[in-house]
Steps between C-alpha positions, in 0.01 A plus 500: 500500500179294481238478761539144670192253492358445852184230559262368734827260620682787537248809583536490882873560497572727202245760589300430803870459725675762269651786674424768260233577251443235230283594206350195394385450077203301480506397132454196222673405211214599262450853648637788249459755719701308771813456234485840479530603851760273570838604358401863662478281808802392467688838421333592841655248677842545340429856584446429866617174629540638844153635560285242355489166383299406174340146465273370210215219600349385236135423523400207320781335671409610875120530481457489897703850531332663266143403627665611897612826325160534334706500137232583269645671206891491389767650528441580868720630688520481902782635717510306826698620803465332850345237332216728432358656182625835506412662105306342231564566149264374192614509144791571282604837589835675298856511687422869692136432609614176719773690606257762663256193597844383711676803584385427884704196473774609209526853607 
């Protein structure tokens, strides 16, 4: 299961109206770090679908997020709930430590 793309067009509704906790990837194309972290995103999400949604925005192509979210290094990781930022993660981080980093919302 891979994380679905979400953008400025589509931001409001796919995680500021979402009902449960969506853990949005901020990430670009050229980022190594960020292909790393994604297919253990997406085992995550495959791994829970009920408890939390996954979403990748990529930052070159939605610059005015990433400025609102104060995006200044990638992968970044923010899980929103409420429409509020509710956990922050920075940097590629292996398959258990972002499980503990979301076990609030996972768990």
């Amino acid at each position: 299961m891979t994380a679905k793309a979400t953008t400025e067009a589509t931001w409001e509704q796919d995680v500021l109206q979402a009902d449960g906790p969506v853990l949005v990837d901020f990430w670009a194309a050229w980022c190594g770090p960020c292909r790393m972290v994604s297919p253990v995103l997406d085992e995550i999400q495959a791994e829970h679908p009920e408890k939390i949604t996954i979403l990748k925005l990529n930052v070159d192509e939605n610059p005015n997020l990433a400025m609102q979210y104060q995006i200044t290094s990638i992968p970044a990781m923010k899980v929103f709930h409420g429409g509020e930022v509710k956990t922050t993660i920075i940097g590629a981080k292996p398959k258990f430590a972002l499980e503990q980093d979301l076990a609030e919302f996972i768990g």
